[in-house]
C-alpha positions as CSV (number, residue, x, y, z in Angstrom):
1,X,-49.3,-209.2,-61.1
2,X,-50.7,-206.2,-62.7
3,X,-53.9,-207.2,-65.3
4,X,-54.7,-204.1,-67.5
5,X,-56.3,-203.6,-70.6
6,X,-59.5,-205.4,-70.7
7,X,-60.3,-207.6,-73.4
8,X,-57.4,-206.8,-75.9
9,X,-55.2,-209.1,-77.2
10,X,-53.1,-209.9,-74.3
11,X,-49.5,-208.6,-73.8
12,X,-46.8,-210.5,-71.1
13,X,-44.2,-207.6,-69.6
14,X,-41.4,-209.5,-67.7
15,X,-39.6,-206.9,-66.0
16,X,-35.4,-206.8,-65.7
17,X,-34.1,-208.0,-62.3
18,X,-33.6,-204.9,-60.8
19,X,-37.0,-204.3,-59.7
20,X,-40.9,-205.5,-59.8
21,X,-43.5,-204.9,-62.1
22,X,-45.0,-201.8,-60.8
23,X,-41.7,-200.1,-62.2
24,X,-42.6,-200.9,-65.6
25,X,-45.6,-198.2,-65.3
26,X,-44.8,-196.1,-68.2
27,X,-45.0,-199.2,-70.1
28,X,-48.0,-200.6,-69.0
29,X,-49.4,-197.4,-69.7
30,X,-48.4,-196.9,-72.8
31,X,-49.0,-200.4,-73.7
32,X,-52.5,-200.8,-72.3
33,X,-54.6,-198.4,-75.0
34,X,-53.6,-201.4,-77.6
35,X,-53.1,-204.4,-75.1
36,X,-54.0,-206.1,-72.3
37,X,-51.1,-206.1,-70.6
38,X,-50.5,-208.8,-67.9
39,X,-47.2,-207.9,-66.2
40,X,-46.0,-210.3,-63.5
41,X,-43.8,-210.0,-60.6
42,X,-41.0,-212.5,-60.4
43,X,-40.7,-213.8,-56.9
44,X,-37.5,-213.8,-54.7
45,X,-38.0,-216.8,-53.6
46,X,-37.4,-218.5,-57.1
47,X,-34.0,-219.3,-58.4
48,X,-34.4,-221.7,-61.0
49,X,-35.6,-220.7,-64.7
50,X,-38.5,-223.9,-64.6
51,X,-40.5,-222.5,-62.1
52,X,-40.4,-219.0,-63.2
53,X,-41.6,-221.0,-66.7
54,X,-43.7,-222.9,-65.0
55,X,-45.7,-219.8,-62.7
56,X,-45.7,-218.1,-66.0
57,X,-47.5,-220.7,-67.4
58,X,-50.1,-221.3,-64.5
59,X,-50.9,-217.5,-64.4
60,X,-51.6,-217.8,-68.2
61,X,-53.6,-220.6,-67.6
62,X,-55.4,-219.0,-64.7
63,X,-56.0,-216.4,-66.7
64,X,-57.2,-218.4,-70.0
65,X,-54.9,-217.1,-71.6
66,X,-53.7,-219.5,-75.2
67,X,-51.7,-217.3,-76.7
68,X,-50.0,-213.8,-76.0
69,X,-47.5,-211.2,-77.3
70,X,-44.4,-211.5,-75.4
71,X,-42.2,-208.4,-74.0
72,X,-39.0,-209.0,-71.5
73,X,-36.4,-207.0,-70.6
74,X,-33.1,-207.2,-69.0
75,X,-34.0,-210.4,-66.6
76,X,-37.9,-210.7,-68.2
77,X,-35.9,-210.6,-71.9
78,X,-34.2,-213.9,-70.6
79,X,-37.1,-215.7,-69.2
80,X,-38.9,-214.7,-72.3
81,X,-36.2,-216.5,-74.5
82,X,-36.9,-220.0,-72.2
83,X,-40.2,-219.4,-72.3
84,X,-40.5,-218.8,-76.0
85,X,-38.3,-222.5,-76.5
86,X,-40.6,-224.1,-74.2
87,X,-43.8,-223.0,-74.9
88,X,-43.9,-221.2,-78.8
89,X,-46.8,-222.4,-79.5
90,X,-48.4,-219.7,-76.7
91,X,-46.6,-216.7,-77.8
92,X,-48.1,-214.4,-80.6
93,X,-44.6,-212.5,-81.2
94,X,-41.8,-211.4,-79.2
95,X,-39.5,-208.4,-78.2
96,X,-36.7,-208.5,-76.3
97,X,-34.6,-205.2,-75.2
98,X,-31.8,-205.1,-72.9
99,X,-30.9,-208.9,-72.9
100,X,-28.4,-211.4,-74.1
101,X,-28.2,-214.9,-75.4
102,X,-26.7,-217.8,-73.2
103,X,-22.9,-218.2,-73.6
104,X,-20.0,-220.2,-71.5
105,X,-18.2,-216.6,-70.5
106,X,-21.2,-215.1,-69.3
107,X,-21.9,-218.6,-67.2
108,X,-18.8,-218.6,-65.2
109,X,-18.9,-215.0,-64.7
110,X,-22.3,-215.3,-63.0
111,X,-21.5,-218.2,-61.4
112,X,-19.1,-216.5,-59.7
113,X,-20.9,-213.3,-59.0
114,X,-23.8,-215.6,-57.4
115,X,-20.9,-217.3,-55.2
116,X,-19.7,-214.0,-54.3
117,X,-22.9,-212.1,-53.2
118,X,-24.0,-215.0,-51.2
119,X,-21.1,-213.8,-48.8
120,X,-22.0,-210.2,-48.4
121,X,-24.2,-209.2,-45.2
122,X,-27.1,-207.5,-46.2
123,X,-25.7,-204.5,-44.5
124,X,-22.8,-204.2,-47.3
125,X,-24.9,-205.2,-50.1
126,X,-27.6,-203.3,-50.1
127,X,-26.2,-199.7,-50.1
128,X,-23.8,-201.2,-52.6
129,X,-26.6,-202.0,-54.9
130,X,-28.3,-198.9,-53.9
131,X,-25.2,-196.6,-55.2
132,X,-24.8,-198.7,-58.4
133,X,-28.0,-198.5,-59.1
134,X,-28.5,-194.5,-58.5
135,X,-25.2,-194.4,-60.1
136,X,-26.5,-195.9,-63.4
137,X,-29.9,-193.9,-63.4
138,X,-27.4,-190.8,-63.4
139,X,-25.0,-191.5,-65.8
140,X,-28.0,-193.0,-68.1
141,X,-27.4,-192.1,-71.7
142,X,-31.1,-192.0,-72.1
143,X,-32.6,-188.2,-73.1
144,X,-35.2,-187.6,-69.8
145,X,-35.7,-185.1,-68.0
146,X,-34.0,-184.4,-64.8
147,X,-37.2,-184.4,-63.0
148,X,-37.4,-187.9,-64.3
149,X,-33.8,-188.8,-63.8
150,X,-34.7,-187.5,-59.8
151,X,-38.1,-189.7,-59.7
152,X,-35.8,-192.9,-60.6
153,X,-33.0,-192.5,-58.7
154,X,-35.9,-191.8,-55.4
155,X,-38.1,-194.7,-56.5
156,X,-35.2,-196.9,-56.0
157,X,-34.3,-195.5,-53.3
158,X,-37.3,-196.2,-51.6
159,X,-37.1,-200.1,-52.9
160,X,-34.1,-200.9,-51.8
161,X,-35.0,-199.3,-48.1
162,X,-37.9,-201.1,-48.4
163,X,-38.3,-204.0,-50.7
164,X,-35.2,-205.0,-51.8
165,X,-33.7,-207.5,-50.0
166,X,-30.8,-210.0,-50.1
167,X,-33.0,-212.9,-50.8
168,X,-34.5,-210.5,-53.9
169,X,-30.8,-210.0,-55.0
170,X,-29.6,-213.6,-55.0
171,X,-32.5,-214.9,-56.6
172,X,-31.9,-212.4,-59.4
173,X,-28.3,-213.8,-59.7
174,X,-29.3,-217.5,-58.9
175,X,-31.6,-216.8,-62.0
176,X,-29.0,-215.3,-63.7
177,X,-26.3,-218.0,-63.3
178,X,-28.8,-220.6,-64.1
179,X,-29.9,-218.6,-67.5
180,X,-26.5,-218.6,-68.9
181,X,-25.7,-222.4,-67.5
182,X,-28.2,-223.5,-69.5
């Protein structure tokens, strides 16, 4: 986890399931001159939304750490809900961005999607992830630069020939099927 900031008031970033912490940079960055920003990385070895609550948690406490703002997106919006219905009492405020409530269409659809990746080799999946992913950073609607646009699409590059695995993948939609089950 990255711990930045100092003694501000702290800050939890939970980053969306397509990467780790360190790719929320420009946010910790921007965050830190106000915060202290505490931005975990969610483990691929996790696939149930209580232990991600429940590491959350134990860092916090680790950390002494009673009460925090709360920032997720994507993924880290949805752990940020459960965490918000289990522990309110700890968060400050929240924001959420990129993220959607649980319903029963999204729940089947993930279910299946879970079911599905579970039967691709790693050698299929990755580059397929890797060209949706590069495909999305391309075709972003968001106004950067191209230089930018370039440093994304690289970064993940480098993650997925690197970092990103099939265990990171199904744990993302383990997490996600169980999110929307709930």
């Amino acid at each position: 986890y990255y711990d930045t900031g100092g003694d501000k008031f702290p800050l939890l970033l939970l980053h969306g399931g397509g990467g780790f912490a360190e790719a929320m940079f420009p946010q910790i960055i921007g965050l830190t001159g106000h915060y202290r920003v505490i931005a975990p990385n969610i483990p691929a070895t996790l696939h149930q939304f209580d232990k991600v609550i429940n590491g959350l948690s134990i860092l916090l406490n680790a950390l002494n750490i009673e009460k925090t703002h709360l920032y997720g997106i994507s993924l880290g919006g949805h752990i940020a809900q459960v965490f918000i219905r289990r522990q309110f009492e700890r968060i400050q405020d929240m924001i959420l961005s990129h993220t959607a409530i649980p319903c029963e269409h999204l729940a089947q659809k993930t279910a299946m999607q879970k079911n599905l990746l579970r039967m691709y080799p790693s050698s299929v999946l990755i580059p397929m992830f890797k060209r949706n992913t590069r495909n999305q950073i391309a075709n972003a609607s968001v106004s950067i630069s191209d230089e930018e646009r370039e440093f994304w699409i690289e970064y993940f590059d480098q993650q997925y020939d690197s970092s990103i695995n099939k265990r990171h993948i199904l744990s993302r939609a383990y997490l996600m099927s169980d999110y929307f089950r709930q």
